[in-house]
C-alpha positions in Angstrom: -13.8 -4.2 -23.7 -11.0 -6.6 -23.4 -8.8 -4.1 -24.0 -9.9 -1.5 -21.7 -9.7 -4.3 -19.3 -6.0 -4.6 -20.1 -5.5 -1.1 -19.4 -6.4 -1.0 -16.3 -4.8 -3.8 -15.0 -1.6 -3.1 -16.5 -1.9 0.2 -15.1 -2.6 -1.3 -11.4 0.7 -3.5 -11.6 2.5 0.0 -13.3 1.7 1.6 -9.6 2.7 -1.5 -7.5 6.7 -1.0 -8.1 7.9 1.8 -6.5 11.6 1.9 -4.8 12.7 2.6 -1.5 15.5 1.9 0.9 15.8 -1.3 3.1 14.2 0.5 6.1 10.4 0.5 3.9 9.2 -1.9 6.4 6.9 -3.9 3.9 10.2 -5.4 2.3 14.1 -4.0 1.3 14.4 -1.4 -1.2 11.8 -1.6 -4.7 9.1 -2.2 -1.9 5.8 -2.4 -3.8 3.6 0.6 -3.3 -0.1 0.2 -2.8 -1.7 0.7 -6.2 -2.7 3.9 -6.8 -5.7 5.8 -8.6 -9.1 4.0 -9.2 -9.9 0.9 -11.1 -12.9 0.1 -12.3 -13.9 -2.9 -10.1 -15.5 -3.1 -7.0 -13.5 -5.7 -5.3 -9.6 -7.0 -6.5 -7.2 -8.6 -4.4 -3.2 -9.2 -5.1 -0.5 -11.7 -3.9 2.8 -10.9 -4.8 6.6 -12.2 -3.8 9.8 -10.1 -4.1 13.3 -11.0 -3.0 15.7 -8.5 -3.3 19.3 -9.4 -2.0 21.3 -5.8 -1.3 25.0 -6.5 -1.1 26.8 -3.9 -2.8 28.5 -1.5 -0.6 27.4 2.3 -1.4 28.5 5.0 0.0 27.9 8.9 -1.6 27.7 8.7 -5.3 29.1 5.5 -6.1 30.5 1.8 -5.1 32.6 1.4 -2.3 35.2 -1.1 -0.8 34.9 -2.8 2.4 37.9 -1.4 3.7 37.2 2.0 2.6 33.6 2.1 4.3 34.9 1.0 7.9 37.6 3.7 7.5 34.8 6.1 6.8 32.5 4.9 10.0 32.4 6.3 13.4 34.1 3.7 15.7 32.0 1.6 17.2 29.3 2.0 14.4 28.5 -1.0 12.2 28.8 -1.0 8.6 26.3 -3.1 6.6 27.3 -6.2 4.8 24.0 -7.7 3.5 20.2 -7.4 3.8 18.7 -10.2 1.4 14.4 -9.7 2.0 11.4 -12.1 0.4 8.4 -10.6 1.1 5.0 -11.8 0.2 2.1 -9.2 0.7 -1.6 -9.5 0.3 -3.7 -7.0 -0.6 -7.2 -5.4 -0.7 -8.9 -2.9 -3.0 -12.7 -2.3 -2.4 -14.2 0.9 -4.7 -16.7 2.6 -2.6 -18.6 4.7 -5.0 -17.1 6.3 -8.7 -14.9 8.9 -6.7 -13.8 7.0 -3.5 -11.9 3.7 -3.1 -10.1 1.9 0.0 -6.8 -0.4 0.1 -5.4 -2.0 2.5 -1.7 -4.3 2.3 -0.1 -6.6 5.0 3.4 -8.2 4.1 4.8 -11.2 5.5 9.3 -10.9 5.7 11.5 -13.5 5.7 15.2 -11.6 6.6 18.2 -11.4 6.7 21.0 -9.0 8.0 24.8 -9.5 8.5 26.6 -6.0 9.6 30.5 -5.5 10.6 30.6 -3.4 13.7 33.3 -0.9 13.4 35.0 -1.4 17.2 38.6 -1.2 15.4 39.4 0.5 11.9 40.6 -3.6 10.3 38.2 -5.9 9.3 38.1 -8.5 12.0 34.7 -11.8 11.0 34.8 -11.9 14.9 33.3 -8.3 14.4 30.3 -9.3 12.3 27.0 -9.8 13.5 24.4 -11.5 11.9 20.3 -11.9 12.3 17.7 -13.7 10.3 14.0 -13.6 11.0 10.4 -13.7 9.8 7.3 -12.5 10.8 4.3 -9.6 9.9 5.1 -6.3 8.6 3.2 -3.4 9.1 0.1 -2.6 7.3 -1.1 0.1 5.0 -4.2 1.8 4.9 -5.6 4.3 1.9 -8.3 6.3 1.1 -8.1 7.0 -2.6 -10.4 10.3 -3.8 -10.8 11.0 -8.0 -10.1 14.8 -7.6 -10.6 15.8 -11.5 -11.5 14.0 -14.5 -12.5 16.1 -17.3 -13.7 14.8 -20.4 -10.4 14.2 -22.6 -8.5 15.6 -20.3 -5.7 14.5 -17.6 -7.6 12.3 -14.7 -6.5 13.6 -10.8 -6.6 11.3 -8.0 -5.4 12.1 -4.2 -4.8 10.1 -1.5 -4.2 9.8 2.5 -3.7 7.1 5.0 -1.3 5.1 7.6 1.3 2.8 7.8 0.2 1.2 11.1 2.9 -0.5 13.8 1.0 -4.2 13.0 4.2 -5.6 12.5 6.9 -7.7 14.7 9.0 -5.8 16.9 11.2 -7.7 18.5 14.0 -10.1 17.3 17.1 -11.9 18.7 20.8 -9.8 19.2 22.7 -10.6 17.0 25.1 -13.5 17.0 28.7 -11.4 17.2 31.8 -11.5 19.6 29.6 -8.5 21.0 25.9 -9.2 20.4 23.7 -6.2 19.8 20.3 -5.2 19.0 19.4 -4.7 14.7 17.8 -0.9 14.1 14.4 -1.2 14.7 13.8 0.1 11.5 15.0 -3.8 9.8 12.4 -5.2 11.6 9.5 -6.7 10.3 7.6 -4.1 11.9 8.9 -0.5 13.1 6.5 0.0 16.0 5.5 3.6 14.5 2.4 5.4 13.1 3.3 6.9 9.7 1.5 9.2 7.6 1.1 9.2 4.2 -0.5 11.4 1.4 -0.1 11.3 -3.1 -1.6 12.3 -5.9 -1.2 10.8 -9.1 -2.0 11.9 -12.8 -2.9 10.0 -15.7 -3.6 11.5 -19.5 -4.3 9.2 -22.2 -2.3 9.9 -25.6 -3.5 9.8 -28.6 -2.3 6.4 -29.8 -4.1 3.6 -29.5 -1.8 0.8 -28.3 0.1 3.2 -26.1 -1.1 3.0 -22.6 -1.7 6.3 -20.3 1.1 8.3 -19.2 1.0 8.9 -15.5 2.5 10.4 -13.0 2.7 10.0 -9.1 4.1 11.5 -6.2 3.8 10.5 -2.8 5.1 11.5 0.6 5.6 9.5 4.2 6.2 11.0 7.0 7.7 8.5 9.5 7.0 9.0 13.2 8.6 7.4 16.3 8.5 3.9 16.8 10.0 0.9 19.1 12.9 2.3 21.1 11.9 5.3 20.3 13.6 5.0 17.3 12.6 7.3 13.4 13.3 6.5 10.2 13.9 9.2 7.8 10.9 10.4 5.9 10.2 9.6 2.5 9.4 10.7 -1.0 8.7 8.6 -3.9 8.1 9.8 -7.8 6.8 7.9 -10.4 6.7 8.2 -14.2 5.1 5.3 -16.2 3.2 4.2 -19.3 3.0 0.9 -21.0 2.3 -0.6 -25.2 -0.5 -3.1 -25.4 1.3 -5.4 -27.3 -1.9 -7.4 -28.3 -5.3 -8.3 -26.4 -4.2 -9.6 -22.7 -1.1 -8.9 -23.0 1.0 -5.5 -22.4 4.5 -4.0 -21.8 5.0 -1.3 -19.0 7.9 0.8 -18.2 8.3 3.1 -15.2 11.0 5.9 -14.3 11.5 6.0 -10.5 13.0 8.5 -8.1 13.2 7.6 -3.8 14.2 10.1 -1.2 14.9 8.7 2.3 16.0 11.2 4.9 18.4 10.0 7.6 16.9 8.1 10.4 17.6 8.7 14.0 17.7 7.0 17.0 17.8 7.6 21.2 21.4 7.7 22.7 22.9 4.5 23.3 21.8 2.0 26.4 23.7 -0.1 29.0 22.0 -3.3 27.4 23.5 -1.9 23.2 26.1 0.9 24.0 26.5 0.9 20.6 23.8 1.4 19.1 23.6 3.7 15.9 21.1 4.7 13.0 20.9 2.4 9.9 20.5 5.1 7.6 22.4 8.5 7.1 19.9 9.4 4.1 19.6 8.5 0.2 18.6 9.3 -2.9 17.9 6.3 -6.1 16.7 6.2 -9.8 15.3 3.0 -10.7 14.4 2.8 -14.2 11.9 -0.5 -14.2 10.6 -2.9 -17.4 7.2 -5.0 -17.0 5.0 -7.2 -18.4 1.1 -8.2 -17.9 -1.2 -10.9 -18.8 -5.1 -11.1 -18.6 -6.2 -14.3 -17.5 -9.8 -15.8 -17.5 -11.7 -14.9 -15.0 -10.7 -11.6 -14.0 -7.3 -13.0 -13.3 -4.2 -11.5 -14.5 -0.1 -12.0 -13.7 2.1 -9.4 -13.7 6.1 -8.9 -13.1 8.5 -5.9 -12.9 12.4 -6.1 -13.1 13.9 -3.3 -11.6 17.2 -1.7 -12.2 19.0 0.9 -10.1 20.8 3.4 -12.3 21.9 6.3 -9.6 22.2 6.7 -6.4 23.8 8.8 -3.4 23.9 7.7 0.6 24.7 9.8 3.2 27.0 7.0 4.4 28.1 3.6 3.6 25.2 1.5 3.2 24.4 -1.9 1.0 22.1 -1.5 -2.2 20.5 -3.8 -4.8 21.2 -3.6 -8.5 18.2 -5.3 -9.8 15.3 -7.9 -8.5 12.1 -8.9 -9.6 8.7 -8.7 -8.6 5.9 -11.4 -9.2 1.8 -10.4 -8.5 -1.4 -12.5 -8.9 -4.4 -9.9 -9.1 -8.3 -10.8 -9.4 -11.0 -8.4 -10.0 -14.1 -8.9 -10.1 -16.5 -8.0 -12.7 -19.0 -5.4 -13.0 
């Protein structure tokens, strides 16, 4: 029992790392995912923290130098210097019946964002803008649905829901020679109603100590939000499995793919003549070690280190190498 128990909580934190870019509202890129498939308790609740500092300058398949990214902007466009994110979300899980469970997330960000706008083609401090803010992020809603579950066969489980505009829209300009507004999409809250659908699979194998193999896919599609402003829409692919090492405690490992199209934004105002999209569109493999722990109680910690191994931007942008995430999750007992 104790190890069945292990299973599926060390698959639950399995499904919480997935990447994405700094515009995933609920944090900067390796935002956790709301778990996905069905546990096997009626109520559990998570807390976790990440903080993930992105300040290595990216642009198309590999590193790039300050100079050479301004040289590669449009003038006037701003090239990115650092986001560095902590966000601490809480979240929900309530299984309905055998075949149906809901989830809900809400993040809390604490941010910050320093961007060079391009106005000449030399680096220039007097040219940087910087922000730093906190506040709600947007929520998440699911519906989870057990599609197929054969006996000894692969288990199918879909999904649908929202990423609701909950979060805070507005922040200060920035503090530059020129003050300006930050993309909508590096608020706490993007102001937009986004859709979201997955399916995951997960087959046992035929060792013992060797956790499920699974395999998820989900899609956002990201509508119009505050200043009429729309990130790029998203796909996210996830390969994991894990080795029970001994009773409460497990290994995990998870392959990771993210696909952010490029974002777009209304034509420039009197108040930001400037103003420009944050993303041009990206591509990432994260490849993503873990560990859990079952505590008393239906208590159990969990933490993921992830590593980006590839990547390609549409233009210059600033990415992460690595961070850590930290969760406390409870479920309650049958």
């Amino acid at each position: 029992m104790r190890r069945t128990a292990l299973f599926l909580a060390a698959g639950l934190a399995l499904a919480m790392v997935v990447p994405s870019t700094a515009s995933a509202t609920c944090g900067a890129e390796g935002c956790p995912c709301v778990p996905n498939g069905l546990s096997g308790s009626r109520f559990s609740f998570d807390v976790r923290t990440l903080d993930v500092t992105q300040d290595q300058l990216w642009r198309g398949g590999h590193a790039a130098s300050l100079q050479s990214a301004i040289g590669s902007t449009t003038v006037h466009h701003g090239v990115p210097l650092l986001t560095r994110t902590r966000t601490w979300s809480l979240e929900g899980r309530m299984q309905v019946n055998d075949r149906v469970r809901l989830s809900a997330s809400l993040p809390y960000l604490d941010r910050e964002h320093r961007r060079f706008d391009a106005h000449t083609a030399l680096y220039d401090e007097a040219l940087i803008q910087s922000w730093r803010f906190k506040g709600l992020g947007d929520a998440t809603a699911l519906v989870h649905m057990k599609a197929y579950e054969p006996f000894g066969g692969p288990r199918v489980s879909v999904r649908a829901g929202a990423k609701l505009p909950t979060g805070r829209t507005q922040v200060p300009l920035g503090n530059g020679l020129i003050p300006s507004e930050i993309q909508p999409v590096l608020r706490p809250g993007s102001g937009s109603w986004d859709l979201i659908a997955g399916a995951s699979v997960s087959q046992r194998l035929p060792w013992e100590p060797v956790m499920p193999l699974g395999l998820d896919v989900q899609r956002r599609w990201n509508g119009k939000g505050t200043e009429d402003y729309r990130a790029g829409d998203e796909l996210q692919a996830n390969l994991s499995s894990g080795w029970v090492v001994r009773p409460g405690f497990a290994l995990t490992a998870l392959a990771n793919y993210a696909q952010h199209g490029g974002d777009s934004w209304t034509a420039p105002t009197a108040s930001d003549p400037y103003r420009h999209p944050a993303h041009g569109g990206s591509r990432g493999l994260y490849l993503t070690p873990g560990a859990n722990v079952s505590l008393p109680g239906g208590m159990g910690l969990y933490a993921a280190w992830q590593n980006r191994v590839w990547g390609t931007s549409g233009h210059a942008e600033v990415v992460a190498r690595n961070y850590l995430l930290l969760g406390l999750s409870y479920s309650q007992r049958n």
